[in-house]
C-alpha atoms as an extended CHARMM CRD file, in Angstrom:
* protein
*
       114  EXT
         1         1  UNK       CA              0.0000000000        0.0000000000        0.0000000000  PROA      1               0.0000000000
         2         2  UNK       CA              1.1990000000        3.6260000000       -0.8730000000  PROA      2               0.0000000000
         3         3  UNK       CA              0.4600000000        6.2200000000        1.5160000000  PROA      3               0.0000000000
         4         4  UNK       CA              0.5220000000       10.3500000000        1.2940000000  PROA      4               0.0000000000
         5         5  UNK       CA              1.2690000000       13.0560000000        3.9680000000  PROA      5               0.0000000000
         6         6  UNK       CA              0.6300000000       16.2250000000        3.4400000000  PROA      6               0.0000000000
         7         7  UNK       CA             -0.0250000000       19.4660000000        6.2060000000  PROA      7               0.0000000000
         8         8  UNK       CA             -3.4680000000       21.5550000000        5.5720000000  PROA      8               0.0000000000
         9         9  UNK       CA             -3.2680000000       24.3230000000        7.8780000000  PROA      9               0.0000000000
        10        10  UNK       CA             -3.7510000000       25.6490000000       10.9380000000  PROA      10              0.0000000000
        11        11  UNK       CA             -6.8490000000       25.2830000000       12.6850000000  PROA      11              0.0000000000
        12        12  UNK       CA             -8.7100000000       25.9820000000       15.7750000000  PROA      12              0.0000000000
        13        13  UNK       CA             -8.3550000000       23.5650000000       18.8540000000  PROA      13              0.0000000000
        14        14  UNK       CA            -12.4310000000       23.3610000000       18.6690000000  PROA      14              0.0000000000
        15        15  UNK       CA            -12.7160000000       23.5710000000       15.0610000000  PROA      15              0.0000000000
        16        16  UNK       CA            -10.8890000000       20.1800000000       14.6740000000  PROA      16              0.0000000000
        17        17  UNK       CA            -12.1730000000       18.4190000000       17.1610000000  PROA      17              0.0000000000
        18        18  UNK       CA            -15.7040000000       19.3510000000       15.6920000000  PROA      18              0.0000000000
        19        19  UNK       CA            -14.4680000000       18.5410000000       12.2840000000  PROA      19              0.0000000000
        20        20  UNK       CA            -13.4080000000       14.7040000000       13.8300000000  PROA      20              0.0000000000
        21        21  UNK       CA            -16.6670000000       14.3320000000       15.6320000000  PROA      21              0.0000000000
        22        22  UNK       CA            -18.4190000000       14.6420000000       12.4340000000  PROA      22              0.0000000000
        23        23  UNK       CA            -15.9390000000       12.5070000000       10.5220000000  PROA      23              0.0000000000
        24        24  UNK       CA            -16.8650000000        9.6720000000       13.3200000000  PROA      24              0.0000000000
        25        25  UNK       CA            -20.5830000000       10.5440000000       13.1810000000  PROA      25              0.0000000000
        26        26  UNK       CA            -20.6900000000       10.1150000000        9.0270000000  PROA      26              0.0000000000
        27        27  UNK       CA            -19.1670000000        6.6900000000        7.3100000000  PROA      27              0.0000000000
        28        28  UNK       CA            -15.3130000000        7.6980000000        7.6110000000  PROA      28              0.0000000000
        29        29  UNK       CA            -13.5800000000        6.9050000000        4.6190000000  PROA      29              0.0000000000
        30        30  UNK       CA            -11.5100000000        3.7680000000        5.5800000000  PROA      30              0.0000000000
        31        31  UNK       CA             -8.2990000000        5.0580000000        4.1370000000  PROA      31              0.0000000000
        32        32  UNK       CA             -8.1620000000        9.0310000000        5.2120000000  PROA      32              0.0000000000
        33        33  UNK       CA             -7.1410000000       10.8120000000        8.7700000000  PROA      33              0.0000000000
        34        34  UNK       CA             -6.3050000000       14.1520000000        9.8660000000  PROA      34              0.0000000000
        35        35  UNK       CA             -3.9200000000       14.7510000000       12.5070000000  PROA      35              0.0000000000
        36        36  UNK       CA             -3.4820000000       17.7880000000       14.3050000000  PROA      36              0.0000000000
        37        37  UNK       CA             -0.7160000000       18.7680000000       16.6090000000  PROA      37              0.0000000000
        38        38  UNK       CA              0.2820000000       21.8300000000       18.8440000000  PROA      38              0.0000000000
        39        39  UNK       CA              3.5570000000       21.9680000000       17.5710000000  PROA      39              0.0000000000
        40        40  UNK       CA              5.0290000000       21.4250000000       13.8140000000  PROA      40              0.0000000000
        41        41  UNK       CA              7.8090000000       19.1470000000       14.1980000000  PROA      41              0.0000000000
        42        42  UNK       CA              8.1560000000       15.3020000000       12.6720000000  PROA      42              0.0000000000
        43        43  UNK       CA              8.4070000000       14.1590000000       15.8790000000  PROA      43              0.0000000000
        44        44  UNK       CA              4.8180000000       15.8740000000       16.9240000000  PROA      44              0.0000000000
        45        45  UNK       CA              3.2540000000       14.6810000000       13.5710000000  PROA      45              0.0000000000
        46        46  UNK       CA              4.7620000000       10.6080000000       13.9030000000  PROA      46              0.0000000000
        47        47  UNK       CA              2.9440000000       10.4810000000       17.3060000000  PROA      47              0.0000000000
        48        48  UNK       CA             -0.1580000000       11.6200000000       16.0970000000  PROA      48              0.0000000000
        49        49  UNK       CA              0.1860000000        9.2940000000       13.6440000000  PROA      49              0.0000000000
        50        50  UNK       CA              0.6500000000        6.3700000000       16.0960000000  PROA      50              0.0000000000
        51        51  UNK       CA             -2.5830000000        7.3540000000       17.1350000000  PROA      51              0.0000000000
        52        52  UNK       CA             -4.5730000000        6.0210000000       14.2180000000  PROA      52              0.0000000000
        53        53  UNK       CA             -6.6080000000        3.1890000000       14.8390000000  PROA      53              0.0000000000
        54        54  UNK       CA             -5.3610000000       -0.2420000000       14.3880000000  PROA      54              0.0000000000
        55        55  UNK       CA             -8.3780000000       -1.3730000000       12.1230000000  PROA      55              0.0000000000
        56        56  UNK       CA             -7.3360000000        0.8110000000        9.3850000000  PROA      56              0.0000000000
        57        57  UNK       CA             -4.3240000000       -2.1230000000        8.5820000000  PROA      57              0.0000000000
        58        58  UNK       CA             -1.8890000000        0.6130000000        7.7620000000  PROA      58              0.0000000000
        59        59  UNK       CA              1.8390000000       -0.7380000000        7.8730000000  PROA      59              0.0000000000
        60        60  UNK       CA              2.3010000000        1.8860000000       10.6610000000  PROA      60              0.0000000000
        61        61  UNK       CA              6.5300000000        1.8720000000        9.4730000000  PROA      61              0.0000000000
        62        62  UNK       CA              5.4020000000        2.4350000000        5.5870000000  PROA      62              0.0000000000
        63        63  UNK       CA              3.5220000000        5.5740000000        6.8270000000  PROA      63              0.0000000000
        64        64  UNK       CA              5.8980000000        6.8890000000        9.3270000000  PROA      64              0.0000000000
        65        65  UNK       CA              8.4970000000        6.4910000000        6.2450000000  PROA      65              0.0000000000
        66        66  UNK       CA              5.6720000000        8.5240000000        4.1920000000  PROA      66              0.0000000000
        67        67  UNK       CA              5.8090000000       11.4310000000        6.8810000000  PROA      67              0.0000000000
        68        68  UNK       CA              9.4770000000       11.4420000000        6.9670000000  PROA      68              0.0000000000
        69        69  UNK       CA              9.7210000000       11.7100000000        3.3530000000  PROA      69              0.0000000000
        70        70  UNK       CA              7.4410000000       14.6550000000        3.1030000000  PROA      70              0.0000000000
        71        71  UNK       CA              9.5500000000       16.3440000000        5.9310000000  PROA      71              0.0000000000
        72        72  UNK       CA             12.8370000000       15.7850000000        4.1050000000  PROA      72              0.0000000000
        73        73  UNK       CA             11.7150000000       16.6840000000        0.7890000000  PROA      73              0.0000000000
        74        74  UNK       CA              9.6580000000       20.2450000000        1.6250000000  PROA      74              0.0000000000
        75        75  UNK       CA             11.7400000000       22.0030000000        4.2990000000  PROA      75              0.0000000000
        76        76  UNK       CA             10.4410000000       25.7420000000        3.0940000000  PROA      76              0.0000000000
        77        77  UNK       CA              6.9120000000       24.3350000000        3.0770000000  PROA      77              0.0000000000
        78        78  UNK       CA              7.4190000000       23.2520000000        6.5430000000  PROA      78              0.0000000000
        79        79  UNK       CA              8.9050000000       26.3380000000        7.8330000000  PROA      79              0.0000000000
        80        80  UNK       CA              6.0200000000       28.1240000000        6.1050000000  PROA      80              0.0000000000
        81        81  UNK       CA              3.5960000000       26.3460000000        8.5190000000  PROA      81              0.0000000000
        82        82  UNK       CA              5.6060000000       26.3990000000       11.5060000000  PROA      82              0.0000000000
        83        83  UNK       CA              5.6110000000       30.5150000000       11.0880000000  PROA      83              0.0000000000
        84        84  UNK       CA              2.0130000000       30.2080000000       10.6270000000  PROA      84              0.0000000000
        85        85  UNK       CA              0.9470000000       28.5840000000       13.6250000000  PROA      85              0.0000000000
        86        86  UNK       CA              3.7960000000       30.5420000000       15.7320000000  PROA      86              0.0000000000
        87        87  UNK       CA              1.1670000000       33.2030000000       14.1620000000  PROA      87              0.0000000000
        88        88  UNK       CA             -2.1640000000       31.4400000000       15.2260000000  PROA      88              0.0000000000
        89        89  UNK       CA             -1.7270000000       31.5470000000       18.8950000000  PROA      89              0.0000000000
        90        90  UNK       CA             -1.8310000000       28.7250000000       21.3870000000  PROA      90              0.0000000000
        91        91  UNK       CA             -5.1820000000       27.8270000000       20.9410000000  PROA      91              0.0000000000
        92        92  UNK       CA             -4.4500000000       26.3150000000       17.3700000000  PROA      92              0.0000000000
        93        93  UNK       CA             -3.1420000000       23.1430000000       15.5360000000  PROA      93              0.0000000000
        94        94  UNK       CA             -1.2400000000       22.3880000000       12.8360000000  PROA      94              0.0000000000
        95        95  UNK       CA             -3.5730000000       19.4720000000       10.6760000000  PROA      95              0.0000000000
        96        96  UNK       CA             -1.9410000000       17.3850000000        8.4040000000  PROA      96              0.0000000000
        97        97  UNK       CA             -3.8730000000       14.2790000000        6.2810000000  PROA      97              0.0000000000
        98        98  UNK       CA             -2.2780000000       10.9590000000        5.8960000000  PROA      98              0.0000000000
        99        99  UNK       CA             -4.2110000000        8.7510000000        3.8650000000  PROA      99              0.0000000000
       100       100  UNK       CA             -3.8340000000        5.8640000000        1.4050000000  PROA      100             0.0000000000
       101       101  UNK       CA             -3.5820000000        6.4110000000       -2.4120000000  PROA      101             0.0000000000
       102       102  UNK       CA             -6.4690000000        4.5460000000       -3.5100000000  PROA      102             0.0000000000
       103       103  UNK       CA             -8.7370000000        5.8060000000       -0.8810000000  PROA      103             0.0000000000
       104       104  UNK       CA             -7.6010000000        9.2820000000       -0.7110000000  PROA      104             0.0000000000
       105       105  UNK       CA             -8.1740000000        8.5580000000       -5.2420000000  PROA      105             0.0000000000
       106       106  UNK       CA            -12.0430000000        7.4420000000       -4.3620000000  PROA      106             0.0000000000
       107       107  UNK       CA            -12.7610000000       10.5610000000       -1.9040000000  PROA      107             0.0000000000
       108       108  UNK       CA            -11.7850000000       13.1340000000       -4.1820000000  PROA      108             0.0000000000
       109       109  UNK       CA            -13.9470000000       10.7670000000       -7.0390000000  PROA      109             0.0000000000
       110       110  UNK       CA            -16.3560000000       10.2690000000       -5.1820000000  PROA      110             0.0000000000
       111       111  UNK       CA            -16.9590000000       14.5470000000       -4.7830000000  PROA      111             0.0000000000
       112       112  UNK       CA            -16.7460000000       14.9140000000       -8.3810000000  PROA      112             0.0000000000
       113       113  UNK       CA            -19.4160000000       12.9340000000       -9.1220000000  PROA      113             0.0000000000
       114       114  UNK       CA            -21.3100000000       13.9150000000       -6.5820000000  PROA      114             0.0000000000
């Protein structure tokens, strides 16, 4: 399985959690999550990711490889968020989406034909 990482922007605390609570409420699509953290460092992001639940049969290594990737490869984009949440105030996150490729493929389908 193939994964992708990628941060979203900075939300409110409340606004996420919200945001999840509907996700859980609705039929979640099996392959997509959102993360959020307090801070924006790899380190922050990988235990969020641990967090997932265990029913989604990532390869939990193959994803944390995924987020290291993304942090290696787009250093300006991460600095770019990391400014922006410095800007947002304490009472924000940083959300990020991991999700598989075919899933992540069928959501965005799936709201075209809509």
């Amino acid at each position: 399985m193939k994964y992708t990482f990628e941060v979203l922007g900075v939300s409110p605390i409340l606004h996420f959690f919200n945001h999840q609570q509907e996700i859980i409420q609705k039929l979640p699509e099996p392959g997509v999550e959102y993360v959020g953290s307090y801070r924006c460092t790899l380190d922050s992001f990988i235990q969020s990711i641990e967090t997932v639940p265990p029913q989604r049969g990532w390869d939990l290594d193959q994803v944390v490889e995924t987020v290291v990737n993304f942090w290696m490869n787009n250093s300006e984009k991460i600095q770019l968020w990391k400014h922006r949440l410095e800007d947002a105030g304490s009472e924000n996150l940083i959300v990020a989406r991991i999700a598989d490729l075919k899933a992540l493929r069928t959501t965005f389908e799936s709201l075209i034909s809509d």
